[in-house]
N, C-alpha and C positions, 0 to 999 in steps of 0.2 A: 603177633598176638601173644605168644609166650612170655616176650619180655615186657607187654603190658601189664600183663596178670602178672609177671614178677612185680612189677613198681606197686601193683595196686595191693601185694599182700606185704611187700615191706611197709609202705604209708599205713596200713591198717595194724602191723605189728610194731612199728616205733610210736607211731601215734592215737592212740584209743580215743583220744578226742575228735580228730578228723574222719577219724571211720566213725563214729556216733552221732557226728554231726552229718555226714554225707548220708548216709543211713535213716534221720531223720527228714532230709531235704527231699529223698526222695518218696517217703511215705507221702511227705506234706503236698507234693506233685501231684501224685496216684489219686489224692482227696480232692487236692483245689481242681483235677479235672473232673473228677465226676458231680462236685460242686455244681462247678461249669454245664455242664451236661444236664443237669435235674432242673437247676435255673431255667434253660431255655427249653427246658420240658416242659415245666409248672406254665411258665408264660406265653410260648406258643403251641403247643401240644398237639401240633398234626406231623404225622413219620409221612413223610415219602417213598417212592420207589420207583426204580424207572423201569420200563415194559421190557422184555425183549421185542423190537422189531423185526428182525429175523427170522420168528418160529411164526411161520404161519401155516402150522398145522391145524388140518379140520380137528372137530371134538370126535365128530363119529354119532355126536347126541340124538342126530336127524333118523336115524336108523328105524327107529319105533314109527316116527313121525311119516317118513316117507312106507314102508309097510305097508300103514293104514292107508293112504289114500290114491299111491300109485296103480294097482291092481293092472299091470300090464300096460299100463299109457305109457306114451313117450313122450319127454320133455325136451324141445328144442332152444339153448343159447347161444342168441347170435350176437356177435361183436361186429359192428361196424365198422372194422379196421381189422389192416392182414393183419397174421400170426405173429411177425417179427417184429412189425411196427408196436403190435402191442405189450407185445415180451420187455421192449424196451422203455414203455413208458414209465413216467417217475409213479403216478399211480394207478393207472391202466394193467402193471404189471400184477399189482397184488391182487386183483380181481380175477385175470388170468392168471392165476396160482391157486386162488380159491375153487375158480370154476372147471382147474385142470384134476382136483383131488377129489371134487363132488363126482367128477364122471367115470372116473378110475374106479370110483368107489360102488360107482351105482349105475348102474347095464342101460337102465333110462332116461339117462341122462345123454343128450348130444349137442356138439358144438360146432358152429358155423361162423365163418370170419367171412365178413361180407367189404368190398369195396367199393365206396360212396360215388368214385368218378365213372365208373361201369357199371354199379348194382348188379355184381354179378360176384359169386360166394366162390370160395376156393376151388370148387371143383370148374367154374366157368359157367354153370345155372344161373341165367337169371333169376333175381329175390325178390319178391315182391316190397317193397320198402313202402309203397305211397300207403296198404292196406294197413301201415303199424302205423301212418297218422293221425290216425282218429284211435280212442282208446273207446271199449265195451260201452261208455255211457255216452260215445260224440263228443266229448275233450277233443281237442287238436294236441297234439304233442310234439311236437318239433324233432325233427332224426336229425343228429351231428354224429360228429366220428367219434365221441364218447359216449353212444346212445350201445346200450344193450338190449336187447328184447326178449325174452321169455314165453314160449309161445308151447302150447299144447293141444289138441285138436281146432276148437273154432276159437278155444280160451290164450289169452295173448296179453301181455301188462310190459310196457316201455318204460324204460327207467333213463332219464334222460339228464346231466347235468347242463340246469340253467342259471345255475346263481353261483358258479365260483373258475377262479379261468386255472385252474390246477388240471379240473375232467377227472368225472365219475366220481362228484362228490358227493354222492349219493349213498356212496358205499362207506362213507366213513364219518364222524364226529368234529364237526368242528365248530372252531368256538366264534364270541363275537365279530371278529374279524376275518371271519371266511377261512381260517388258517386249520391245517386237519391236524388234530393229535390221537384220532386213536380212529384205528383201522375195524370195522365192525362187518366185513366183504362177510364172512361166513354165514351170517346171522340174517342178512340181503337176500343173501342170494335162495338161502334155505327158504327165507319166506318167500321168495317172488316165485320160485320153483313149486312151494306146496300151494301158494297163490291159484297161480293156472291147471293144477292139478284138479280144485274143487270148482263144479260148477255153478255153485251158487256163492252172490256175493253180495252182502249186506253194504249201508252206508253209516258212517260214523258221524253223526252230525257234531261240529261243535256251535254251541252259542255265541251270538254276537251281539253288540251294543252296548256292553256291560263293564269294556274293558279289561275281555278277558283276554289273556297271554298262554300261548301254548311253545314248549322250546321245540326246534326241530325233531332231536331225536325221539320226542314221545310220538310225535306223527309216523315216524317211520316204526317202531313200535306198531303201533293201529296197523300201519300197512302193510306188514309181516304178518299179523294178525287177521287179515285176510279182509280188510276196510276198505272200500273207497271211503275218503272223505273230503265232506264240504262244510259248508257254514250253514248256519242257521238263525234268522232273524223270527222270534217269537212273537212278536210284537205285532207283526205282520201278517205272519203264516203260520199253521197248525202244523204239528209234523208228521214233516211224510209218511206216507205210508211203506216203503222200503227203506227205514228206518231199523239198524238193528241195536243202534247204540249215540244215548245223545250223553255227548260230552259238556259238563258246562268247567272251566280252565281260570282258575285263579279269576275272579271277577273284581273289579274294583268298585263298581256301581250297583246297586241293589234293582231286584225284580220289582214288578208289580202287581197287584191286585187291582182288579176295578173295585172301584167303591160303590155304596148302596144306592142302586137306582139306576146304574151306569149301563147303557146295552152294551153287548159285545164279548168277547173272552180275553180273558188275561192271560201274561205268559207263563205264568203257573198254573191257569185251570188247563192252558193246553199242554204243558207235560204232564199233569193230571189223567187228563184224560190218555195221554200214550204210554204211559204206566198204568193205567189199568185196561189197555188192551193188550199187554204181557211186553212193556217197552223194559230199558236198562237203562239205566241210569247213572256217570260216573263224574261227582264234584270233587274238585281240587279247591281249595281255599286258601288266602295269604293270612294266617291269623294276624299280620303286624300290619296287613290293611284295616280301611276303617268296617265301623260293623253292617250288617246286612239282614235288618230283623227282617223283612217280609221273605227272602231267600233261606235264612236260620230258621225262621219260625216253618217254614215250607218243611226244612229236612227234620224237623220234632217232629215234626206228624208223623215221622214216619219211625223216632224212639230215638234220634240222635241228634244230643245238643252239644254245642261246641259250649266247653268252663271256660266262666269269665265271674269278674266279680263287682259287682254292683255297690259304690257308697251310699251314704245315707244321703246325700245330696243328689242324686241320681248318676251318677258319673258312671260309666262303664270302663273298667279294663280286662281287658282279655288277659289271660292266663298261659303263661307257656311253660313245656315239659322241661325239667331242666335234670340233667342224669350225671354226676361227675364219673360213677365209678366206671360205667357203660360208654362215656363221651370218648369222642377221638378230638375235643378241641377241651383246653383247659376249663374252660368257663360252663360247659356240661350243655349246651344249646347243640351241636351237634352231639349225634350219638347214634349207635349201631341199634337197633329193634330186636324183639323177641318175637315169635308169631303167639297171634292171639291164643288161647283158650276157647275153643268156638268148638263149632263142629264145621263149620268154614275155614276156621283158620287151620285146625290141623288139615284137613283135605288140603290146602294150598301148599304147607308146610310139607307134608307127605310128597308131592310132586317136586317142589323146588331144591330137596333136601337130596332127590336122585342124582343130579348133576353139579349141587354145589355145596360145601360147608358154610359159604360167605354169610354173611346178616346182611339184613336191609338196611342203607344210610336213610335219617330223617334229619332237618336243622329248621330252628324256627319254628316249631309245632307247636299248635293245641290239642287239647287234649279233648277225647268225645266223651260225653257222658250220654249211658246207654238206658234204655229204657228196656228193663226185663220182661214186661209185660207183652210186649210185642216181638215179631220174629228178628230182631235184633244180636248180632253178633260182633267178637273183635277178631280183624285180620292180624293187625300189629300191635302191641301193646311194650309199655319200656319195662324197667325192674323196676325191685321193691324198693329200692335204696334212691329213685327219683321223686321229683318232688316238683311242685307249679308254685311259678312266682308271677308276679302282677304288681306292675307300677314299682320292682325294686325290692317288694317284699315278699318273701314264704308266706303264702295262703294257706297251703296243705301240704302234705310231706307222706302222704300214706304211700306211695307208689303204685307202680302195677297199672299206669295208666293204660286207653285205648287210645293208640295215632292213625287208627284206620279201621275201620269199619262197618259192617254190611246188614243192609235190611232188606226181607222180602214181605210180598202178602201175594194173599191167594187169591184172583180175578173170579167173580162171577161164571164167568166164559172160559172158566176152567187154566187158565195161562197164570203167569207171576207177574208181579213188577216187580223189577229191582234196582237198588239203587246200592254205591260204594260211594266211602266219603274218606277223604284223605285231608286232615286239616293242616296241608304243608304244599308248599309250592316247590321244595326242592327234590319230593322223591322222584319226579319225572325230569331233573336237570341233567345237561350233557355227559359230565364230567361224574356223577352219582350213575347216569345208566350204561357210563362207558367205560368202568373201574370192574377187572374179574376178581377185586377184593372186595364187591359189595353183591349183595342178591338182586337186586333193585329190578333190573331188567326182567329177570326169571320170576321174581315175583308179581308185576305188573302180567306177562303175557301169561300165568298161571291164573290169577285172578281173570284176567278177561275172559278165558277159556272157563274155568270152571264157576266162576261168579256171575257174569255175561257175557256167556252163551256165546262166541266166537269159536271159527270150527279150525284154525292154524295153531299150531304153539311149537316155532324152531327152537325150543326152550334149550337149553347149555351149551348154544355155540363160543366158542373162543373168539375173545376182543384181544386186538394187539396195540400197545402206544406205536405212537408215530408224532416222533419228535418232543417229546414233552414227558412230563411227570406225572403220575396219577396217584387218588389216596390209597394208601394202605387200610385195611382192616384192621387197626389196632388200636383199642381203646385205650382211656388214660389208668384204667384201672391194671392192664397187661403193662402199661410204660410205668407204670408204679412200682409194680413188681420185679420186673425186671432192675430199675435204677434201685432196688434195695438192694439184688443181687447184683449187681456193681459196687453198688457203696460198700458192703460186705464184704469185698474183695482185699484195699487196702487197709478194713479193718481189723481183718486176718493178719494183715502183714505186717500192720502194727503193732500186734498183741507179740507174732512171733518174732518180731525188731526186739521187742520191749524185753523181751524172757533170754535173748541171746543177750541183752549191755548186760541185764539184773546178772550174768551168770558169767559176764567177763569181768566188770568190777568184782567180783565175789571171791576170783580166783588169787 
């Protein structure tokens, strides 16, 4: 090394050209990388980051959660498969790690490993197995050696993996191809446990015939949130009466009305009529579907209309939120949310704000215009620096849009309707509810809870990757700033390049 640095200060002492010139070459390096760098920022503009899989530590968030509704019960976790077998499985194990740290944790919490070829539990008890067949409402549910069961007085919920040959993919996120990236066991488990803790349990309807799409994880969501759910044909049938929450999920086909003259009820006079028996009501919308004026015109009544902009020829285009300084993708179509301005939105914001700094991801959104007149509020809203484009062009530019938003009124019979409107299909996707760099999840089960009226909320449990990449929280206005302080970097070192030649020619 010595007699490097010897050659490299004779070459820079015989020759002041070669050390001015290497000296230059390497500022010119320092640049054309962070060039490089800002290039493939400006044009892809999403950071990555890979999960630890490893830490699958609880949060500890459940503490409050369990308090409230355990009052001396005890909670029984059975695994259908011995201790060891399960220790060892590829995802069996993280379940058993989750369920080994909830019970250490929590005195009412107990675990039983049950053997399918004996039906008989570690101590040598026979288990009842055939009585976890049927669930609370007569479901059949199939017991395998990846089935868990959750069980507390007469109250009891099976969680059974039937759609992936990995087992107990129930407990985890996975994407189009059945394949798991991110581990959500904590979050499962919290709800299926405060699940059988309460004994009362509403149904989640969602709508059907409409072409609506719902991703797995927002179901499990619901059922952490203390839901059975099924389906619901309006068309058909009024809704139920054990009804505590009707979901209508990205629709691609519009409702109807009967027309004048017509006997019968429409599927809007019947959620009508279970919104003003104090129903709840929660729309998802694709704004880059086509439009849905009798379903649109249904949610004005109630002060919120999705912007769009109308030619003079009649043409309609919808409007989308476009936010560059706020986006985590170049082109400002994704982007991180603010919580609304409301007296709903901060109540949401106040709860979600306990357990996490993250923001909510949104992509592809319209924007609600609200009507003040009515009990009308904003959950989410973007900054002031966003702006709505339609068909290519800026319509408006004021910012401070509403991406979510909530309406109540007050029933006769003394109860509420209410209804929440999300005009984006991505805040309930896989990959957005199974990133601990976004709010998304905590936001959702904080709305259901204190928006409609659902009585679970395992709000800030820890998600883990498994296998895969997930987004980071960091918008292009944070990647802006930082790549100035990079580019900054070499320009320092060029100024003080520049001041050391100016001061060796001078000599």
């Amino acid at each position: 090394m010595k007699k490097l640095m010897d050659r490299l200060s004779g070459l820079f002492a015989k020759d002041r050209q070669t050390g001015t010139l290497a000296t230059c070459l390497m500022i010119a390096a320092v640049v054309l990388f962070n060039v490089i760098v800002y290039t493939l920022t400006a044009a892809f503009g999403l950071y990555i980051y890979t999960v630890e899989t490893t830490d699958l530590t609880i949060s500890g968030n459940t503490d409050s959660l369990f308090s409230e509704i355990s009052e001396g019960r005890e909670v029984t976790v059975t695994f259908c498969m011995d201790e060891e077998t399960l220790k060892n499985h590829d995802t069996g194990s993280y379940v058993y790690k989750t369920v080994s740290q909830l019970r250490d944790r929590y005195d009412f919490i107990k675990v039983k490993y049950v053997n399918m070829l004996t039906k008989r539990d570690e101590n040598g008890e026979l288990f009842p197995l055939e009585r976890y067949k049927v669930d609370m409402r007569g479901n059949e549910t199939p017991i395998r050696t990846n089935t868990v069961i959750f069980s507390s007085g007469g109250n009891y919920r099976t969680v059974t993996d039937t759609y992936s040959s990995a087992g107990f993919a129930d407990f985890f996120s996975l994407d189009s191809e059945g394949v798991a990236y991110a581990y959500c066991g904590e979050e499962i488990v919290a709800g299926m446990i405060a699940w059988v803790l309460n004994d009362e349990h509403g149904v989640a309807y969602m709508t059907e015939k409409h072409g609506e799409t719902a991703d797995l994880a927002f179901a499990n969501i619901l059922t952490c949130a203390g839901y059975y759910i099924d389906t619901l044909n309006l068309r058909d049938n009024e809704v139920p009466s054990d009804a505590e929450l009707v979901i209508i999920s990205n629709p691609t086909s519009d409702f109807y009305r009967l027309g004048e003259g017509v006997t019968g009820r429409s599927e809007l006079e019947r959620l009508e009529s279970y919104l003003a028996s104090g129903g709840n009501l929660y729309v998802s919308l694709d704004p880059l579907a086509r439009r849905l004026p009798v379903l649109e015109g249904f949610l004005a009544e109630w002060g919120i209309t999705l912007s769009g902009v109308e030619a003079e020829d009649g043409t309609y285009t919808r409007a989308l939120v476009k936010d560059t300084a706020m986006g985590i993708s170049a082109d400002g179509y994704s982007f991180v949310c603010d919580f609304g301005e409301s007296a709903g939105g901060s109540n949401v914001k106040a709860v979600v704000s306990t357990v996490t700094d993250g923001r909510v991801l949104a992509a592809s959104c319209a924007a609600l215009e609200l009507d003040a007149s009515m009990n009308t509020g904003a959950l989410l809203s973007v900054s002031n620096s966003a702006s709505l484009v339609a068909g290519g062009e800026t319509v408006d530019s004021e910012g401070g849009y509403t991406v979510a938003a909530y309406s109540f009124r007050d029933n006769d019979n003394g109860t509420k309707g209410r209804v929440v409107v999300v005009p984006t299909i991505y805040l309930t996707a896989s990959d957005a509810l199974s990133s601990d760099g976004y709010a998304n999840r905590d936001f959702l089960y904080t709305t259901l809870h204190l928006m409609l009226g659902s009585r679970s909320l395992p709000i800030g449990c820890n998600v883990a990757g498994y296998e895969t990449n997930a987004l980071e929280n960091f918008t292009m206005k944070n990647a802006r700033i930082l790549t100035a302080v990079i580019l900054a970097i070499p320009a320092v070192t060029a100024l003080v390049g520049g001041i050391i030649i100016i001061r060796r020619k001078n000599r």
